[in-house]
Structure formats: C-alpha cells, structure tokens
C-alpha positions in Angstrom: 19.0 8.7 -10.2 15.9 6.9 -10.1 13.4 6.2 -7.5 11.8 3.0 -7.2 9.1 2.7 -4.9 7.8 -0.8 -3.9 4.1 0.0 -3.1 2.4 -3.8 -3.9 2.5 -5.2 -0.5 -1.0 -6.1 0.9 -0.4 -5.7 4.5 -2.6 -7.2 7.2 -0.9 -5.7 10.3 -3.0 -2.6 10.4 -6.7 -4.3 10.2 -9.2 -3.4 10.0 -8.8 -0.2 8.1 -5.6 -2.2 5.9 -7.1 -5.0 4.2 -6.3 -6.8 1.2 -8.3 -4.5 -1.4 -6.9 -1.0 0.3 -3.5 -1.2 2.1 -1.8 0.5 3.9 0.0 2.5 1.5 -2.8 3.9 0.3 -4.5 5.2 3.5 -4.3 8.6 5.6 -2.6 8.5 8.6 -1.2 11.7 9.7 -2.1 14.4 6.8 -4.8 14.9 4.3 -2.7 12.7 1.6 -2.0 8.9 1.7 1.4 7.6 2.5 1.9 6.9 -0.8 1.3 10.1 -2.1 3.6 11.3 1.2 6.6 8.9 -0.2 6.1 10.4 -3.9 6.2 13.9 -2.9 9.0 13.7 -0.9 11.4 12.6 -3.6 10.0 15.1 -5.8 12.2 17.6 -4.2 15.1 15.2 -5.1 14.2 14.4 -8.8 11.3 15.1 -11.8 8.3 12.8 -11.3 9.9 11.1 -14.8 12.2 9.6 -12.7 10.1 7.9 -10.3 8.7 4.1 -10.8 6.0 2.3 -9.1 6.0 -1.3 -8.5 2.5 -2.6 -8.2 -0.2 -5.0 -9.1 -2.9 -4.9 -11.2 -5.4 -4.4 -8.5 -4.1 -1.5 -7.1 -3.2 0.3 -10.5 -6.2 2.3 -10.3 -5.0 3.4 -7.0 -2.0 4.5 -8.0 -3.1 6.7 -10.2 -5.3 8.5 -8.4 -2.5 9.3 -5.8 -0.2 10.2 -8.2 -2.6 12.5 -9.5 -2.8 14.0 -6.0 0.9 14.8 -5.5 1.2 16.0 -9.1 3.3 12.9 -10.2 1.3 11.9 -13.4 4.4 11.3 -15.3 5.8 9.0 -13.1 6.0 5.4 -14.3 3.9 2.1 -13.2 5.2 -1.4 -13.3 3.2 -4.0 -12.6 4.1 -7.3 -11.5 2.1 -10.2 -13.2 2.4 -12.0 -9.7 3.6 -11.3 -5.8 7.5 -12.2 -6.1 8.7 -10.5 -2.7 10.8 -7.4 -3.2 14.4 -9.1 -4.9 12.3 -9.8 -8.2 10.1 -6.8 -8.3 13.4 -4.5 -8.2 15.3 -6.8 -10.7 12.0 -6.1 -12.9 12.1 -2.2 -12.4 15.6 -2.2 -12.7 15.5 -3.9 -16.6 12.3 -1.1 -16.9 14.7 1.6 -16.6 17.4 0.2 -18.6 14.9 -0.7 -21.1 12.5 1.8 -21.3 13.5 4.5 -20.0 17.3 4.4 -21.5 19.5 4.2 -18.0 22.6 3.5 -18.2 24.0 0.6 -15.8 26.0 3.3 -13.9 22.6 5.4 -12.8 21.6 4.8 -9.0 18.7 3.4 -8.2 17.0 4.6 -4.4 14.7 2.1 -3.6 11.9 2.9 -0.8 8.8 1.5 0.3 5.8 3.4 -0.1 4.2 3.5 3.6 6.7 5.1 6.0 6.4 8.4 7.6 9.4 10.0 7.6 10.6 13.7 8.3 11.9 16.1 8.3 12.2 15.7 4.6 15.6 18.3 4.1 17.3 15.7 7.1 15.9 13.1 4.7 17.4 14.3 1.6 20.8 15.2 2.4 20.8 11.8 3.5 19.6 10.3 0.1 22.6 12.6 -1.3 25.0 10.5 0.9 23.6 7.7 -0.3 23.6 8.1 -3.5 27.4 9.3 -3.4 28.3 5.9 -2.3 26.1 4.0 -4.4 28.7 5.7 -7.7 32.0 3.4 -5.2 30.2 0.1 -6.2 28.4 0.2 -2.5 25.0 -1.2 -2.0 23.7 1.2 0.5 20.9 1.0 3.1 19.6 3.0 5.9 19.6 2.1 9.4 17.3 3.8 12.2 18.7 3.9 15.7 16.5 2.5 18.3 15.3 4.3 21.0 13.8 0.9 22.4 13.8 -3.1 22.5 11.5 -3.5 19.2 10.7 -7.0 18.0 8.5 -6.3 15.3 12.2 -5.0 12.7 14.9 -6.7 11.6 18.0 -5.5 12.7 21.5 -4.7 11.1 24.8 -5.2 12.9 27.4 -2.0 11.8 30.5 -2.8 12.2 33.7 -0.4 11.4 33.5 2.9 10.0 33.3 3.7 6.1 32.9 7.0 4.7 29.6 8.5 6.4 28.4 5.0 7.3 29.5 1.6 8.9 30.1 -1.6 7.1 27.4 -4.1 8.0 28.9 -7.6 9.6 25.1 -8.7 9.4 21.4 -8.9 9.1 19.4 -10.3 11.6 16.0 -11.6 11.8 12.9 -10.3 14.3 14.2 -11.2 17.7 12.5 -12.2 20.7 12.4 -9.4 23.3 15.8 -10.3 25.4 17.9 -10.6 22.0 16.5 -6.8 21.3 17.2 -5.7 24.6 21.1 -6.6 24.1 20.9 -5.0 21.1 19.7 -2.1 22.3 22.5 -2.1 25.3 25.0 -3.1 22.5 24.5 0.3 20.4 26.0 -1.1 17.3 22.7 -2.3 15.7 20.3 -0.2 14.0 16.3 -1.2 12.9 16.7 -2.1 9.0 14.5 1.1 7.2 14.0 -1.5 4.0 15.7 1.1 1.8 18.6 0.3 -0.6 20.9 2.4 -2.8 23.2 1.2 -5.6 24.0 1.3 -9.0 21.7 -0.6 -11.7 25.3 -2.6 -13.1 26.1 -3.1 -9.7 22.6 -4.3 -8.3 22.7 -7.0 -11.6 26.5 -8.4 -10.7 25.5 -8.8 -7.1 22.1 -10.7 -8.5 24.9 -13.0 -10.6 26.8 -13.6 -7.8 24.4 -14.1 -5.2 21.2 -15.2 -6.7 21.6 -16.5 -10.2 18.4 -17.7 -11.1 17.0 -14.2 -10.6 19.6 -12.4 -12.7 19.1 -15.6 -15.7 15.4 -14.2 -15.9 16.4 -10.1 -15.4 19.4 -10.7 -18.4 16.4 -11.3 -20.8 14.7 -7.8 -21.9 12.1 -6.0 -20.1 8.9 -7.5 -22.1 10.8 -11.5 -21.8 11.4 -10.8 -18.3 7.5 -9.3 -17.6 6.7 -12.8 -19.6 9.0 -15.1 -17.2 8.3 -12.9 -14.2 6.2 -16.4 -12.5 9.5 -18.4 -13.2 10.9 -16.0 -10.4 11.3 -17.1 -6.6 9.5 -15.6 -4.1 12.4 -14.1 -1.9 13.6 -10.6 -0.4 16.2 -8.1 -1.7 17.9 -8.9 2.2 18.1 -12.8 1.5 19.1 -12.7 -2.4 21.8 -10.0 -1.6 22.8 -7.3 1.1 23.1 -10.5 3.6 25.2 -12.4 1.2 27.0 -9.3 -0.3 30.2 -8.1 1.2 29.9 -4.7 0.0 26.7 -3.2 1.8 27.2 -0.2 4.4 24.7 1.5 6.4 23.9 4.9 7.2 22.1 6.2 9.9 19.3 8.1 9.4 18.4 10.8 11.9 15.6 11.8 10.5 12.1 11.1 12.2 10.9 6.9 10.6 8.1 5.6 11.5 7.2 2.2 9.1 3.6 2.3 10.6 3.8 -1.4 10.6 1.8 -1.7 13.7 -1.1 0.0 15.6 1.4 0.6 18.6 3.0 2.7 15.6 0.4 4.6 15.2 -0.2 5.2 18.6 3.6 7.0 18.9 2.7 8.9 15.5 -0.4 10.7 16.5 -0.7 13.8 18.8 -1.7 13.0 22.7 -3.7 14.6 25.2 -2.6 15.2 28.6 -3.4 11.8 30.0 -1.6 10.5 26.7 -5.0 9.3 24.7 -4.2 9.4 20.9 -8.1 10.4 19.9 -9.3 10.0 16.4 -13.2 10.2 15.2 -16.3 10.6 17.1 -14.4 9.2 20.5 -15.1 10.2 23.9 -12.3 9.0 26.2 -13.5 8.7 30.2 -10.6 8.4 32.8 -8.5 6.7 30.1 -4.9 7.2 29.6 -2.2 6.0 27.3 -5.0 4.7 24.7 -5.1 4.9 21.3 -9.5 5.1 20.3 -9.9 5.2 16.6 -13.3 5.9 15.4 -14.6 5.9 11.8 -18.6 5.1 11.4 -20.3 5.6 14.8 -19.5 7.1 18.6 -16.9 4.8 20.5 -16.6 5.4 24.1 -14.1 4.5 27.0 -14.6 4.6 30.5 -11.6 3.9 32.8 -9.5 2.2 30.4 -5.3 2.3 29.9 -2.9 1.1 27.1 -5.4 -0.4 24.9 -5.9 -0.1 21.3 -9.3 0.4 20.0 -9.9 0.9 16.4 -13.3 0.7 14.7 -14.7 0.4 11.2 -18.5 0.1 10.1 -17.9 -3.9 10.1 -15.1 -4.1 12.6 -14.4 -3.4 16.0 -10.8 -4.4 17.1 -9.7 -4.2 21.2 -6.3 -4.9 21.5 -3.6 -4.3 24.5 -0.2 -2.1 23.9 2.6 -4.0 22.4 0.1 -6.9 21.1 -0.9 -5.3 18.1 1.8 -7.0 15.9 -0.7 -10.0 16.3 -3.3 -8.3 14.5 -1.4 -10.2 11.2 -2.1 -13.3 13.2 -6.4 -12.3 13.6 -5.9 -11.6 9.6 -5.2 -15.0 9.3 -7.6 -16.8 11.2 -10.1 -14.8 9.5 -8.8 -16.5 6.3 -8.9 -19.4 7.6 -12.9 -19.0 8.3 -13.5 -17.6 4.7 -14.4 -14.6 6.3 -15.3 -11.6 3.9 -13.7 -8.8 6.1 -9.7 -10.2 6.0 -9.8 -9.0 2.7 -13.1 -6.2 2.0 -14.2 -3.2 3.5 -17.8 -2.6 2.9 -16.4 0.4 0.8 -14.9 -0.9 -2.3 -13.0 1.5 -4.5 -12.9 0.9 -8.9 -11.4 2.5 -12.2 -14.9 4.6 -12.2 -15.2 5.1 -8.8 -16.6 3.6 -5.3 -19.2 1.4 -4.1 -20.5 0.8 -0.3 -22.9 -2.1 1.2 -25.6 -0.6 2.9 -27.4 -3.8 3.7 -28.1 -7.4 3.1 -30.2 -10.4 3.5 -31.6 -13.4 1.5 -32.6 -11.8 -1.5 -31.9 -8.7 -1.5 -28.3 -6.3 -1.5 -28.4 -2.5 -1.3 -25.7 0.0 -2.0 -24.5 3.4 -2.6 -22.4 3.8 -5.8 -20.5 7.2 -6.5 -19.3 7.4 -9.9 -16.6 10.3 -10.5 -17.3 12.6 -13.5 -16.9 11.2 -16.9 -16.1 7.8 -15.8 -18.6 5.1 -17.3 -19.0 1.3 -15.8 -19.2 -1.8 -18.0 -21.6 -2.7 -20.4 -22.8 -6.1 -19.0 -25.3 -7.9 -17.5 -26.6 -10.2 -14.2 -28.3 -13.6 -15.0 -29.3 -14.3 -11.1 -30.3 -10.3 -10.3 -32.3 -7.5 -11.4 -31.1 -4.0 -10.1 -32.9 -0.7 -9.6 -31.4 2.6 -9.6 -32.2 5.3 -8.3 -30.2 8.9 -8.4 -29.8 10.6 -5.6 -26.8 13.3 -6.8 -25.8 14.3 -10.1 -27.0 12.9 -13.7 -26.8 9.1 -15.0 -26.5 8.1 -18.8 -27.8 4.9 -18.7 -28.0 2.2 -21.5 -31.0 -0.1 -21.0 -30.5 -3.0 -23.6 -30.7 -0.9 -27.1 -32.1 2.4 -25.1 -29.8 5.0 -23.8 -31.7 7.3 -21.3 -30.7 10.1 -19.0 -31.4 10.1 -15.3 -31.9 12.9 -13.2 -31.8 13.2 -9.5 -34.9 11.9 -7.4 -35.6 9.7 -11.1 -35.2 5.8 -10.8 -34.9 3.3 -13.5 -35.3 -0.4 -13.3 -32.6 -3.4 -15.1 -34.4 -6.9 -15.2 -32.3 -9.6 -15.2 -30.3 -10.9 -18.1 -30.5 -7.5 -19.6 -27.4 -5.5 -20.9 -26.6 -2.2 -19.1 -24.6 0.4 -18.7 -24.0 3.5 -15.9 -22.0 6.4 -17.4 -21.3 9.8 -15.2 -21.7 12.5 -17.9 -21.8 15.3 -15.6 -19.1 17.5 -13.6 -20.0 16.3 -10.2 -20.0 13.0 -8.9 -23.1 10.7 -9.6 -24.5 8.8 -6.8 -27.6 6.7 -6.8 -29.2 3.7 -4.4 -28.9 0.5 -6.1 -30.8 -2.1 -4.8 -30.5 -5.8 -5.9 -33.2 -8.5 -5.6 -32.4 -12.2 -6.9 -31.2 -15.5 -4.9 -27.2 -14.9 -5.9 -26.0 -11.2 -4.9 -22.0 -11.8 -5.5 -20.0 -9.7 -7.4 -19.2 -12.6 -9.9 -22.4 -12.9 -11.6 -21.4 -9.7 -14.2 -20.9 -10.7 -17.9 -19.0 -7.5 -19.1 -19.3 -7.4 -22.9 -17.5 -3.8 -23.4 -15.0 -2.2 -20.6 -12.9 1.1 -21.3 -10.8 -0.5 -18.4 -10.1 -3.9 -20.2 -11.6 -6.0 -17.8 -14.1 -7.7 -20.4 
C-alpha cells in the first residue's frame, strides 16, 4: 500500500493564523506537532515512511520537510505540482510517481488522505484503513464517510444506499446544502459527511480516469517526467467530480473514529477542551462572564467581558470577532482582502524560508526593521539590494558574513553595515540559532528588490 497525502491546499477558512504562505496543514492545533506531521505519524503505524508521498508545491517544500523531519518520516517522498490542479490531477500525478519511481505495480492500493484532519483514536482508525484497503484488492474505489451528529453545511454529503461488505454502496454525492436540505439529511440517517479520503487500486484508479475523465488519464498514460512536463495541460477539477460521482463502483464506510477536518473556527471551537461555562481559552485570555466562546490569543492580552458564542481569534496584525456558526465566512473576509490588495490575506508578519524565519518589527517611509533567526548551518543568498542598505546587528549566536570580497565573523552585541548595491551573504556557522536586528533604510523596502547571484536553495 501506499499513502498519498494531499497537503498543497492554501486554505483561507481559518484566517488569520491560515494564510496563503502557512496553511493550515502546517499549524498546531491540538498537540505540540502540526497536523501534518499528525496525518504522517499516524499511517506510520500502518506502513514504512518509504511508502508515504507528499503532494505539494514548491512553496511549501521547505515546509514539508521540516515536518517530516519531526515525525521521523525523512524517507518519505515529495511531489510537487508545477501548478494548483485540484485534487483529480495531483493524485493521477502521484499515482504515475509510484508506478514510476518507486516500482508499484497497478494492483498496489493507494489510501489517499488529506493532510489537516484530526482524527482518533488512531487503532479505530486503522482497522478501518485495513477494511479499506481489503476492498480496494475487489476493484472498489472506497471512501469514508463520517456520521453526523448535526445539520452541517459547511461538507459535502454522501448518500449510502444498500449494504456491501462492511460498507454501503453510494447512490450519490451531494453538494454543501443549505441548512433545511442538511436537516433532512440528518432525519434521513442514510447520508454521511464525505471525509475526502479514497481507497483503490493504482490500475483501477487509471480505468476509472479512462472512463470517466479522459483528458486526465491521456496526460497520466505518458511517464512520470512527460506527465510533470504537461501537468498545466490538466483541468482544474476534484477526484469527487472526475470519478467517485460518475463511477458505479464506489462504497462507503463509516468511520467511527473521532474526525474533525478543522475546516472552520466553529471546528476548532468543538476540538479544544472547555471550561465550565464552555470557553475554549487559548493564549494570554482572560474570559469575564463569558460562555460558549472560543478567545484565541497569540501576541498580546485579549479580554472579554460578558460575551457568548463568539469567536475571537488574534494575531500580532489581526484581530477577527466573529459569531458561532458564521465562521465559514471567514473564506469570504479572505477574499475581500484580496480584493483590496491587502498584504495580510496572504502574509503573516512571520515569514518562514529554506534557512529559517524572518518577522516585521516595524515600518514606515524609509525605513523596515526585522528579526531574522537563521537555523544552524543554514546560509542565505549571496545577493544584493539596489534601492536599500541593511545593518545587522547580532543579538544570539555567531554570523559569517560576506561583505562584497570580505568574509567576516560576527559575534553577539557586534553589528556590521551592507550599503547598497553591495553583494552579501548571512551564513549560521554555529550550533544554535543565529538571530540579529536588521534594519533597512532606502525609498523601496519590498522583498523583490534581491538580485541572488548564488543560492544552495536554487532560487537564483
């Protein structure tokens, strides 16, 4: 078997802390690991880490790899889509990887799960990949469903219909509904929330692509490399609209284990532990007569007097007040702030590279400062600024820093000063992390005035 795990997405629905440059799959929710690193662990009791495959992009590659360093998973595989396809390409793509590269043969299953769910316990969860996998080998695409315990609009639904080994066939998909439609279905008790996870063979998976959606399958026939080359010829659609709505082989199994897809801040809200007046308190909060409210602090003291099923989360640049059961429209804030060109639908003021992090202090006409943390024996670009000089100065750890044809080392409470149009380079020589103040001074501050001339990360 093989696990592919979808973990490109770029959601919006948990903003502010999920934003285009660090979602959700990446974040800590309910442990000390992301959920990424959650997912990755808990089909490493199933299989070797060899057998797992990341679908990605290139911006997040970097943060992949440091979660699969954190669960232990550095032999896992990373694929990474040229461009966003939906999820029907990116698993046609990971399904030639494996019979490419990694030598499958089209009778292997694949398990496909997304990267950001909570679920558990994980034995409940794994004797129920076992049953899926057992009818993935009959030719069966296989998916889980998760019984609702309540009217939910924010999931698609799947209709079972009659019995078939330990699942039901499915009669249909169905979209989001309104509220009503999800009340019937919930009075109904034949529908079941659709988890987004699949099972089935890798020959199977291709002959329902040939049936179903042809001009996916044309561009997955070619070999792994022609199909990474073609990958923008493919359309943008879901593995639910190519094939498991089409197909008239998909079952579902229900899955009684605890889900959670965290696709909302009312999610999170059921996920975290309560008080006695039902306050889900996170951070430096202080909650006042409030009940049934979810206060999320991160940077500063929030605190609530008097107040009842509202969402409050905060960030050092965002503050976000929402009622119960409104936060699915946090996607619709996200875009608006598109709309405007606004900075924070996509940033935090922390923002995480190959070498390490950087933070923005402060700003104004003229003048940027931040904190950069460089991990040990990582080394930034050799390149320069033509609108900026920089100075640096150290306030943990060493520097090794190339100053035009100089190389110099840096010590803590030591400073060093880059003109502009000067070639440079910050390297972390040392066994602890290297941070320093940087403070910029010139009338363009973006982060597209660097001319990289040498880049260990490729990026020249």
């Amino acid at each position: 078997m093989k696990i592919i795990i979808l973990a490109g997405g770029g959601g919006t629905r948990l903003f502010p802390l999920s934003r285009t440059c660090f979602p959700k799959q990446f974040m800590k929710i309910d442990s000390e690991h992301s959920l990424l690193s959650q997912t990755v662990s808990r089909f490493m009791k199933m299989v070797k880490s060899s057998d797992i495959v990341i679908v990605t992009n290139e911006d997040y590659i970097h943060h992949v790899k440091a979660e699969l360093a954190d669960c232990g998973a550095k032999n896992a595989h990373i694929v990474l889509e040229p461009v966003a396809r939906n999820t029907a390409p990116a698993i046609a793509l990971a399904a030639r990887y494996c019979l490419d590269e990694l030598g499958s043969p089209t009778d292997e299953v694949m398990f496909i799960s997304t990267s950001d769910h909570i679920i558990r316990p994980n034995d409940v969860f794994v004797k129920s990949v076992q049953q899926a996998v057992e009818m993935a080998t009959q030719n069966k695409i296989v998916t889980f469903g998760i019984k609702p315990d309540k009217p939910e609009t924010g999931y698609g639904y799947i209709q079972a219909g009659s019995p078939c080994g330990c699942g039901y066939a499915v009669e249909s998909f169905r979209e989001k509904p309104d509220r009503d439609t999800a009340v019937k279905y919930l009075a109904d008790g034949n529908y079941y929330w659709n988890s987004g996870m699949f099972a089935f063979t890798i020959g199977h998976f291709m002959q329902e692509l040939q049936t179903y959606q042809p001009d996916v399958y044309q561009l997955a026939a070619n070999s792994y490399t022609e199909s990474l080359n073609k990958f923008e010829a493919m359309p943008t659609i879901s593995i639910d609209y190519a094939v498991a709505e089409k197909s008239e082989k998909v079952v579902t199994i229900p899955l009684t284990a605890y889900w959670n897809d965290i696709g909302s801040w009312d999610a999170i809200y059921d996920v975290l532990d309560k008080d006695k007046d039902g306050n889900a308190v996170k951070g430096d909060c202080i909650p006042l007569d409030c009940t049934n409210t979810l206060m999320l602090g991160r940077s500063r003291l929030i605190a609530g007097i008097g107040l009842e099923d509202l969402l409050v989360v905060e960030t050092d640049d965002v503050i976000v007040v929402a009622k119960k059961g409104e936060s699915q429209k946090v996607k619709d804030l996200v875009g608006e702030l598109k709309k405007c060109g606004r900075r924070e639908a996509d940033e935090h003021t922390t923002m995480y590279r190959p070498w390490g992090s950087y933070t923005v202090l402060g700003e104004g006409p003229g003048y940027k400062m931040k904190k950069i943390t460089v991990t040990p024996g990582q080394t930034l670009s050799l390149q320069m600024h033509y609108h900026r000089s920089e100075h640096w100065i150290v306030t943990g750890g060493t520097a090794k820093v190339t100053l035009g044809e100089e190389v110099k080392i840096v010590h803590e409470n030591e400073s060093v000063f880059i003109p502009m149009s000067t070639k440079h380079r910050l390297e972390n020589p040392g066994r602890m992390p290297l941070e320093i103040i940087e403070v910029q001074n010139g009338k363009y501050l973006e982060e597209d005035d660097i001319v990289r001339f040498d880049d260990v990360y490729g990026r020249v």
